[in-house]
N, C-alpha and C positions, 0 to 999 in steps of 0.2 A: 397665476397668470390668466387663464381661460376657466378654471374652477379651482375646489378644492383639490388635494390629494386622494387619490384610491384606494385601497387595501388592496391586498391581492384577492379575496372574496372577494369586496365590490366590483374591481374590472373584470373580472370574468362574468358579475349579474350584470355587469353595462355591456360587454362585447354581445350575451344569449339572451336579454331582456329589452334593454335600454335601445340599444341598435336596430333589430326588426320592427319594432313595437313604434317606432318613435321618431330617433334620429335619423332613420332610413328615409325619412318625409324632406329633412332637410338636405342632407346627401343628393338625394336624386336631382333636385335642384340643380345645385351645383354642379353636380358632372356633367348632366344637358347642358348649363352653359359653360364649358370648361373650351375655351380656343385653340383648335389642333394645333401641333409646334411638334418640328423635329428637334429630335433630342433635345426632350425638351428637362428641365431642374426645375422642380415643384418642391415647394415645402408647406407642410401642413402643421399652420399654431393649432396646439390644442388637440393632439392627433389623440389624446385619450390612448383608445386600445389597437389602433391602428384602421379605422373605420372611415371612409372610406377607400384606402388606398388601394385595396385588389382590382376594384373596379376603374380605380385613376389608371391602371398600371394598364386594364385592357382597353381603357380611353387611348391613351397617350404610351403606345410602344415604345421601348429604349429609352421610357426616362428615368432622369436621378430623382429619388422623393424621399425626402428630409421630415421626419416627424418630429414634433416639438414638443415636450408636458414636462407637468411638475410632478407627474406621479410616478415614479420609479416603476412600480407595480406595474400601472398600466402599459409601460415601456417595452414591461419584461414580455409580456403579451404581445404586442405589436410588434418585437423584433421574433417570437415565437410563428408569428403566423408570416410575415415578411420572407422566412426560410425558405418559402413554400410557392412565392411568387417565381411566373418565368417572364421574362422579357423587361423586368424593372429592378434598377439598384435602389434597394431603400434603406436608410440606415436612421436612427432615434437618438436625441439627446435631450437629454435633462437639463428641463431650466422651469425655473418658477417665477420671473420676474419680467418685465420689460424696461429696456431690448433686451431682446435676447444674444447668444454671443456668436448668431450668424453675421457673416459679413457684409456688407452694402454692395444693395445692386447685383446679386449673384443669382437669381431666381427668375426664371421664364412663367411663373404662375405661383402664387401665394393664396392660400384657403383659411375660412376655420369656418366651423359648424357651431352654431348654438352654443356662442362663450353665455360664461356666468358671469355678467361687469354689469358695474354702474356706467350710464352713458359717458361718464369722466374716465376712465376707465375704457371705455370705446373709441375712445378718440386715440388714446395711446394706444390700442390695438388696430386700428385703421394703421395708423402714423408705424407702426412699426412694418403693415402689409408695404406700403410702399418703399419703404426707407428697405428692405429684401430685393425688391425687384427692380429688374433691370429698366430703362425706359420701354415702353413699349409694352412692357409684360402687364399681366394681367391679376387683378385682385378679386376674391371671392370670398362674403359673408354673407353664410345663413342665419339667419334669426328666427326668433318670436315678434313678428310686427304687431301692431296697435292693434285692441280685440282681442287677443290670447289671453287665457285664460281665467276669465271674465266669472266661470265660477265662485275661484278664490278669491279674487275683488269685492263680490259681494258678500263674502264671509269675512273679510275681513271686514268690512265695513258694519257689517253687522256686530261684530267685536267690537268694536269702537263706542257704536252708538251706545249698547248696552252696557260697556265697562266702563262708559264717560271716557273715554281716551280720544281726545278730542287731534292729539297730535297724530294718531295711527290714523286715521277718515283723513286729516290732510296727505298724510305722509301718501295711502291709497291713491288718493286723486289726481298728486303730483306724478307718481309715479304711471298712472296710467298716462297722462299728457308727454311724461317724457319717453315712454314707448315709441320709437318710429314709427313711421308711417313711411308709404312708398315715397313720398317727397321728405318728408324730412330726413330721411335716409343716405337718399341721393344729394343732400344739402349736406350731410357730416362727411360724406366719402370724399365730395366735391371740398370742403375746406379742407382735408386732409393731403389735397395736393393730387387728387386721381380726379382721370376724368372719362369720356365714354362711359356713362352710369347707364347700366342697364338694372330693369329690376322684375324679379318674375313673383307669382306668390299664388298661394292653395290652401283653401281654408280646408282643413280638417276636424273631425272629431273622434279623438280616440277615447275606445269604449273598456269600461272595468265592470266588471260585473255587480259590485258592490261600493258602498264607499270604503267601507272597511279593507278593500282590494284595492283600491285605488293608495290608501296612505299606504299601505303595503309595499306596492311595486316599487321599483326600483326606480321605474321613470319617475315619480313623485319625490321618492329619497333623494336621489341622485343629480335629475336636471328640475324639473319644476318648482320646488318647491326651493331650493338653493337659487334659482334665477330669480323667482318672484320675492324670495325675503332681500337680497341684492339690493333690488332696488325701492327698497322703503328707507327710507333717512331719516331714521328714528333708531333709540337706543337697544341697545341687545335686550333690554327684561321686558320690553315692549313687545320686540317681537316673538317671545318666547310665551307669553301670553295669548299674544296671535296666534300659536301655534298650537296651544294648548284648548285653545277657543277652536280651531280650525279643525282638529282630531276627533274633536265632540260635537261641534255641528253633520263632521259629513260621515260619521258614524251614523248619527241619528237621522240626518234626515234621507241618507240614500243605506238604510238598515237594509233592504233588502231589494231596491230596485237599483235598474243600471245609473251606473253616474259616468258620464260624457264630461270629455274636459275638450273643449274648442280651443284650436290652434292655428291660428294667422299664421302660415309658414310661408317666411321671403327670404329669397336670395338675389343678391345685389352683386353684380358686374362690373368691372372700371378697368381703368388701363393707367401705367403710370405713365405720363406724356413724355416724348420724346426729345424734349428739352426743357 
């Protein structure tokens, strides 16, 4: 629905790697614009390992917060740490598809952090924030906007040229044009039926010591590199090639110096209208 499944290894390297390092850039977003509500019913598509909820929970006192994922693992994590919250009922269910089997219109605030989708794929995640909440209530997606990681772009494209893979360089190109942008963003939210489009954003660059550290971490395994093969529309040996191209370029060429991955981090605000 929001990415792959997790192991129970992986979510616990996604809850102590992936989260501080990373997703914590786009969290923070989001909870700054999060609209105070008594008791208020939040649900989070894509809650992963349960990140950010502790902090929704000292946002937003006495609310119910609904976590969403396909990864059982991760689940088991997020109702492990949930134990531990005071002033918030939160409870997780397993679903991997869209819609999910919450009911319409039940939800004062809907989230998700940094899905893994094709913008086809986005729109059915829009469309399901709305179709949770009640009128009035409010929708929250962080992303990777247009500009993010422009590294990889270049490696791939460098793949291309040299391997003749003439479809990987379009597939690259397309794929950066369909990356949002703070307007085009606010145009998918807006056709998805929400409106009051707010949009905040922060460019960052997070630092590895190596490139050999970078294919490493977890945020590479995990969200980057699963996000950005996502959205190339080309065939699987394609991209496996890409990746295989992509492993031995940033070995070699950041063998020993730091390699910076730039990140366009946006999050986008809406409401669902009251009629």
């Amino acid at each position: 629905m929001i990415g792959p499944p997790l192991s129970a290894a992986d979510a616990v390297l996604f809850e102590h790697a992936v989260v501080p390092r990373y997703l914590s850039f786009f969290a923070s977003l989001a909870v700054e614009m999060l609209l105070p509500s008594e008791a208020a019913r939040i649900v989070h598509l894509g809650c992963r390992s349960g990140f950010p909820d502790a902090i929704v929970a000292d946002k937003l006192p006495g609310a119910t917060l609904v976590g969403v994922d396909g990864s059982a693992a991760a689940l088991e994590l997020a109702r492990d740490k949930a134990a531990l919250f005071s002033g918030m009922n939160a409870s997780y269910v397993l679903a991997d598809a869209l819609p999910t089997p919450l009911p319409d219109a039940s939800f004062s605030h809907a989230f998700t952090l940094h899905p893994v989708c094709r913008p086809s794929e986005r729109a059915q995640l829009l469309a399901e924030l709305r179709r949770v909440l009640v009128p009035g209530g409010q929708a929250l997606i962080a992303l990777p906007l247009r500009g993010s990681f422009p590294e990889i772009a270049d490696i791939a494209r460098e793949c291309a040229l040299k391997q003749d893979l003439s479809e990987l360089g379009a597939a690259v190109d397309a794929a950066a044009v369909s990356r949002p942008t703070i307007e085009t963003i606010a145009e998918e939210i807006e056709g998805a039926g929400l409106d009051e489009v707010e949009v905040d954003v922060q460019l960052i660059a997070v630092s590895f010591e190596s490139g050999r550290e970078f294919l490493e971490d977890p945020i590479s395994r995990l969200m980057v590199i699963p996000e950005s093969t996502a959205m190339l529309d080309v065939e699987p040996q394609i991209i496996d090639s890409m990746l295989k191209y992509l492993h031995h370029a940033v070995s070699k060429y950041w063998s020993e110096g730091v390699f910076e991955l730039t990140v366009n981090v946006g999050c986008a605000s809406a409401r669902r209208p009251l009629v």
